[in-house]
FIVEXRO-587769 format. One record per residue (C-alpha): residue number from 1; x, y, z. Coordinates in steps of 0.2 Angstrom, whole numbers. Layout:
BEGIN
<n=NUM	px=X	py=Y	pz=Z>
...
// end
This chain:
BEGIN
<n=1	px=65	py=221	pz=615>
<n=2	px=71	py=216	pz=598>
<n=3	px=82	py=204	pz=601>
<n=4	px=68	py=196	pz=613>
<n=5	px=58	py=196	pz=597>
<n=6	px=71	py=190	pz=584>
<n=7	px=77	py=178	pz=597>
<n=8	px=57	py=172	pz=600>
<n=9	px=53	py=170	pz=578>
<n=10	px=72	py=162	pz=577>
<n=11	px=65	py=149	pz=591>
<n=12	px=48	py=148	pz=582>
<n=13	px=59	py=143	pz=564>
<n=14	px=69	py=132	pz=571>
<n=15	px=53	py=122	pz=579>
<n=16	px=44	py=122	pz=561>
<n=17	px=60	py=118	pz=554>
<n=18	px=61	py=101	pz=564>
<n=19	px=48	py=93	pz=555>
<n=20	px=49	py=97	pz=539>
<n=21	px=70	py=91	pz=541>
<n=22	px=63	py=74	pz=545>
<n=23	px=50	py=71	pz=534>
<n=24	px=61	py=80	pz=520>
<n=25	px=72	py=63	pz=525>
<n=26	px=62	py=50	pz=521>
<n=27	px=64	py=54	pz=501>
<n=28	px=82	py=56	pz=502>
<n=29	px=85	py=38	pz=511>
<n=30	px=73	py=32	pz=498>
<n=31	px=82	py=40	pz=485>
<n=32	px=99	py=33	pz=493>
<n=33	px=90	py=15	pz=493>
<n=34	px=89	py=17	pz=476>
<n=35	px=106	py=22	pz=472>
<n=36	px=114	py=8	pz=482>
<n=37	px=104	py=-5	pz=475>
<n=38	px=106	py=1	pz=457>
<n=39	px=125	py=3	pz=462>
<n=40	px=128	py=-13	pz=468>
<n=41	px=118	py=-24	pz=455>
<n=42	px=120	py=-19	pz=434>
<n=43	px=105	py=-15	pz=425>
<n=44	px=101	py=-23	pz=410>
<n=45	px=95	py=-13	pz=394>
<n=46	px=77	py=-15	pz=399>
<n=47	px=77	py=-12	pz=418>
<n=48	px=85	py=4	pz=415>
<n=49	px=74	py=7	pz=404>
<n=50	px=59	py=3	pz=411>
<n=51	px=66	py=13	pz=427>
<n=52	px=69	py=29	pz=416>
<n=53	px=49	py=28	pz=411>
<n=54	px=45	py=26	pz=427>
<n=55	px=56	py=43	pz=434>
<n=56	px=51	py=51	pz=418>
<n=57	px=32	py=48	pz=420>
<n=58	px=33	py=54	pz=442>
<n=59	px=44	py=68	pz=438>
<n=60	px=29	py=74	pz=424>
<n=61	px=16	py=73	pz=434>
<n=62	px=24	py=82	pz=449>
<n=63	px=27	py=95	pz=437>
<n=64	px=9	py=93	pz=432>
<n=65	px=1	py=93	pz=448>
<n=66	px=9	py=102	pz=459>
<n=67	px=21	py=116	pz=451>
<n=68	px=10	py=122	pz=432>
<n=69	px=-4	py=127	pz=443>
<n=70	px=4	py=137	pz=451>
<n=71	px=14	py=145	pz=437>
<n=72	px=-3	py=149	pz=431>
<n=73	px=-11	py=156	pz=445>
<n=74	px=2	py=169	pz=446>
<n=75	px=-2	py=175	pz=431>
<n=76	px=16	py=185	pz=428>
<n=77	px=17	py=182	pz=408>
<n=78	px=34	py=192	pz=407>
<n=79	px=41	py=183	pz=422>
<n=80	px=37	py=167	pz=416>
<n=81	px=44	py=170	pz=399>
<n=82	px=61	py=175	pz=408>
<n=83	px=61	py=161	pz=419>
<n=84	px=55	py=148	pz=406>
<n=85	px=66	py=154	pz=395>
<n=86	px=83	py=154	pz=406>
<n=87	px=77	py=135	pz=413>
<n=88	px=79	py=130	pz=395>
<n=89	px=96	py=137	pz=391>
<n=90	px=104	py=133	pz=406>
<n=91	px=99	py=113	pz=402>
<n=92	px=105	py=116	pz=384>
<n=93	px=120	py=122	pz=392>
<n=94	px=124	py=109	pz=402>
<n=95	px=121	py=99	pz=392>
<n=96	px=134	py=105	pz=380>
<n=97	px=145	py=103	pz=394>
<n=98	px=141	py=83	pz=395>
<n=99	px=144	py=78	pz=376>
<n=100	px=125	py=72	pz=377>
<n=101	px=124	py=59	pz=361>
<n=102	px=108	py=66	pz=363>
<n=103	px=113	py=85	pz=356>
<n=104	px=130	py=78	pz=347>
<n=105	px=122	py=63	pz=338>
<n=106	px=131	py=50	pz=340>
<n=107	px=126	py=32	pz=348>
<n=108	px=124	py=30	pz=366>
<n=109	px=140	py=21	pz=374>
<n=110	px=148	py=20	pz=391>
<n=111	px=158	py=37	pz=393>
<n=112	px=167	py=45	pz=407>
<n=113	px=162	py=62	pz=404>
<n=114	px=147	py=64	pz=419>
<n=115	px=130	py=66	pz=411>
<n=116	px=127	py=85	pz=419>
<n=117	px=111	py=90	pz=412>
<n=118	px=103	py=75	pz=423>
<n=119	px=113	py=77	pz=438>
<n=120	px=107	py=95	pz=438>
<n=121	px=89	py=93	pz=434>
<n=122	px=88	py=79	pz=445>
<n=123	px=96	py=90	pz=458>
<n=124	px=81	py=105	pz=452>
<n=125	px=69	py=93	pz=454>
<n=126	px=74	py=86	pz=473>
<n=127	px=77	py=103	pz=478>
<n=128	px=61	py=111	pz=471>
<n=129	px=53	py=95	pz=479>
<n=130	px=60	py=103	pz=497>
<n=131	px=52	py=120	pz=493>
<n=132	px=34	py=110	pz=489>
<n=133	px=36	py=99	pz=506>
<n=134	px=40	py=116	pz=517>
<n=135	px=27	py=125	pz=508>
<n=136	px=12	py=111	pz=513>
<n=137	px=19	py=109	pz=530>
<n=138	px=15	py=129	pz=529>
<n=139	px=-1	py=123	pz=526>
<n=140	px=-7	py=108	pz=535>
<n=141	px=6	py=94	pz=541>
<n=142	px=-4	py=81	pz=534>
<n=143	px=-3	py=87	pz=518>
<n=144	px=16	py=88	pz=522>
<n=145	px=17	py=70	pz=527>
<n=146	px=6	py=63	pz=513>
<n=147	px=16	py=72	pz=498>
<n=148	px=34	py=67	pz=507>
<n=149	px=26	py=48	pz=505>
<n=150	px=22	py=51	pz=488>
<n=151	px=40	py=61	pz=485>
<n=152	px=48	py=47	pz=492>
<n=153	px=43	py=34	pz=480>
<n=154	px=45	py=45	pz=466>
<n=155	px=64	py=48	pz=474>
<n=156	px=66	py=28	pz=475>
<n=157	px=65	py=28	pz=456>
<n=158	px=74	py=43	pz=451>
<n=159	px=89	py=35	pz=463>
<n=160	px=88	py=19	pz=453>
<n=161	px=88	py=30	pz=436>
<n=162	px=104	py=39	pz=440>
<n=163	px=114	py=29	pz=450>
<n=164	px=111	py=15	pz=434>
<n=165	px=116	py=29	pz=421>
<n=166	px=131	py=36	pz=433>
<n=167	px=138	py=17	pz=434>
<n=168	px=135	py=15	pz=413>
<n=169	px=148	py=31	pz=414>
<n=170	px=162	py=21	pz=423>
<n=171	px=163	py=27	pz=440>
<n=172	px=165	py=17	pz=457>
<n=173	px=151	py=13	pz=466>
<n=174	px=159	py=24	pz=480>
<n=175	px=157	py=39	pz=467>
<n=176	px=140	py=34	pz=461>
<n=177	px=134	py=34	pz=480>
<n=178	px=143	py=53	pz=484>
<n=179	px=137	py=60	pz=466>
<n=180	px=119	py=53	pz=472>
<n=181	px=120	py=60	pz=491>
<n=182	px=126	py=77	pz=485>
<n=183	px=112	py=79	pz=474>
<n=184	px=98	py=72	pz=483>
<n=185	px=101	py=82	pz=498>
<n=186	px=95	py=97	pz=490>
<n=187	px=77	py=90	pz=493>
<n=188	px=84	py=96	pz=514>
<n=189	px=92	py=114	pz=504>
<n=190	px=74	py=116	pz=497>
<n=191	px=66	py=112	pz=513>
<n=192	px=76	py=125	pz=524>
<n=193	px=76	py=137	pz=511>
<n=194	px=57	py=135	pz=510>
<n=195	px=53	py=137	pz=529>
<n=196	px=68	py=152	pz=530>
<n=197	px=70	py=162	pz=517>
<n=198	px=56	py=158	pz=503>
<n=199	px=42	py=170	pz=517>
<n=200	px=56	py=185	pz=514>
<n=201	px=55	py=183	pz=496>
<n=202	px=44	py=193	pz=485>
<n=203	px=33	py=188	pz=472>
<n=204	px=42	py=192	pz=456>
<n=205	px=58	py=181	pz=465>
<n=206	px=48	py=167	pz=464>
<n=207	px=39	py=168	pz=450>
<n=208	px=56	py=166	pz=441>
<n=209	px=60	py=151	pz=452>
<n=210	px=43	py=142	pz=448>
<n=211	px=48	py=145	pz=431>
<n=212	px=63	py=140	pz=429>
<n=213	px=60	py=125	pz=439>
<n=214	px=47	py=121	pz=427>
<n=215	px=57	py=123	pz=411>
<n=216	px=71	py=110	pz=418>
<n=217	px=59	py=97	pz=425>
<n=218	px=52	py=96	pz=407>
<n=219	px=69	py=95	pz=401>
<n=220	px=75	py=83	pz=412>
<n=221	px=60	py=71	pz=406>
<n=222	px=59	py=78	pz=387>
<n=223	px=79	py=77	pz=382>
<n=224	px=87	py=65	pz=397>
<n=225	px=77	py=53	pz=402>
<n=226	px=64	py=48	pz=389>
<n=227	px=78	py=51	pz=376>
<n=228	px=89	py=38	pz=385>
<n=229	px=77	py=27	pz=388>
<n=230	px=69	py=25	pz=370>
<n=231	px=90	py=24	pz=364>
<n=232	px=89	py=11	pz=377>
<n=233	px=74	py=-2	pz=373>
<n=234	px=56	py=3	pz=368>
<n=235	px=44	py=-9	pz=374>
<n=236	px=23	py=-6	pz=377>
<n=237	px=27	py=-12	pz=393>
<n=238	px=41	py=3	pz=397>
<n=239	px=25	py=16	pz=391>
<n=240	px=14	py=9	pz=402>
<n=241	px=25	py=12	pz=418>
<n=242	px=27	py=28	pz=412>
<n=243	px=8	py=33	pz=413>
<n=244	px=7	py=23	pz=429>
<n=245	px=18	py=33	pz=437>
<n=246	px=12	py=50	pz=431>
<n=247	px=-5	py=43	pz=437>
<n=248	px=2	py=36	pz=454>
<n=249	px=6	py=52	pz=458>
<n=250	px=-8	py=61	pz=450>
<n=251	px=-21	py=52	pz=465>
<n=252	px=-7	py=56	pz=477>
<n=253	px=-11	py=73	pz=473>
<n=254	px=-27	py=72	pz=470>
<n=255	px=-31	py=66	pz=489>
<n=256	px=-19	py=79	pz=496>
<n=257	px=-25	py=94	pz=487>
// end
């Protein structure tokens, strides 16, 4: 009798897992769009720029949209200081690791020492993007599909970011393209791990996720790619593309909340 019954929920996993694998794809073949293009063709000072804006502005407002209200609702001050606060040292620390000019001041040139702090918030954000799609499909599977439309754009962008600041560190365009894959596939480890494991978790366990999710999505934008960008070029028009993408997203939302 139970192995009918664990046999019968494995079946009923596998079926809602379908879904949310495919629609979990559409953001990581954007993202690899992206990378492929920004691979193949060198940015100049302001296209990355303006890309880094653009990312930067997405990634804000999914933090702002869909993970802060969250973190509030809980309402687990002690969780979320723990969370918050390990979010933040692990970014400082990995970006230690990198020799960020950003932490080291010295002027931003070409190195070959990989940039970690982005790769890893980058691959935060994607997988923390997979936990939000497998939790909506929980809900309703429109909501699903509409916020895997509105990841994907924000994916195409973020692909374009760091494939353009990968290549500024000297690497091939076959290891730009693997670095990329690696890391946006965690948007499909954040998906599974959503539809799987996340229901078996309790509270508390993901309280310090949210958190710590939270902490390195504002890191990534605050101290990676609004820093890069401004060492970059500053222009009005690079500001404006980062509102538009926080408010592109922000009516994403908006229509599927």
């Amino acid at each position: 009798m139970d192995l009918v019954l664990v046999d019968t929920m494995l079946s009923e996993t596998l079926t809602a897992l379908g879904p949310v694998l495919m629609y979990s794809g559409f953001p990581v073949l954007a993202a690899m769009l992206g990378s492929l293009f920004a691979s193949r063709f060198q940015l100049g000072p302001h296209g990355r720029s303006h890309l880094q804006h653009l990312a930067a502005g997405i990634i804000f407002s999914v933090v702002a949209v869909e993970i802060l209200p969250d973190v509030i609702h809980r309402q687990h001050p002690l969780l979320l200081t723990i969370g918050f606060s390990s979010g933040v040292a692990f970014m400082l620390w990995l970006e230690t690791l990198s020799g960020s000019p950003a932490l080291s001041g010295e002027e931003s040139s070409p190195s070959r020492v990989l940039p970690w702090s982005l790769i890893a918030g980058v691959g935060i954000d994607v997988f923390l993007d997979g936990l939000l799609i497998a939790i909506t499909f929980h809900n309703t599977a429109n909501t699903g599909r509409l916020l895997s439309f509105a990841l994907s754009v924000e994916l195409l962008s973020v692909g374009l970011t760091l494939a353009s600041t990968l290549r500024n560190h000297h690497l091939s365009t076959a290891s730009v393209l693997l670095i990329n894959l690696a890391t946006f596939s965690m948007i499909a480890v954040g998906s599974v791990v959503g539809m799987t494991v996340l229901p078996l978790l309790p509270d508390n366990a993901i309280d310090l996720i949210l958190s710590f999710g939270l902490a390195a999505l504002l890191f990534l934008v605050t101290e990676e790619l609004l820093v890069e960008a401004h060492r970059e070029v500053d222009t009005h028009f690079s500001t404006v593309l980062f509102f538009a993408g926080f408010l592109a997203f922000l009516l994403l939302g908006q229509n599927h909340g």
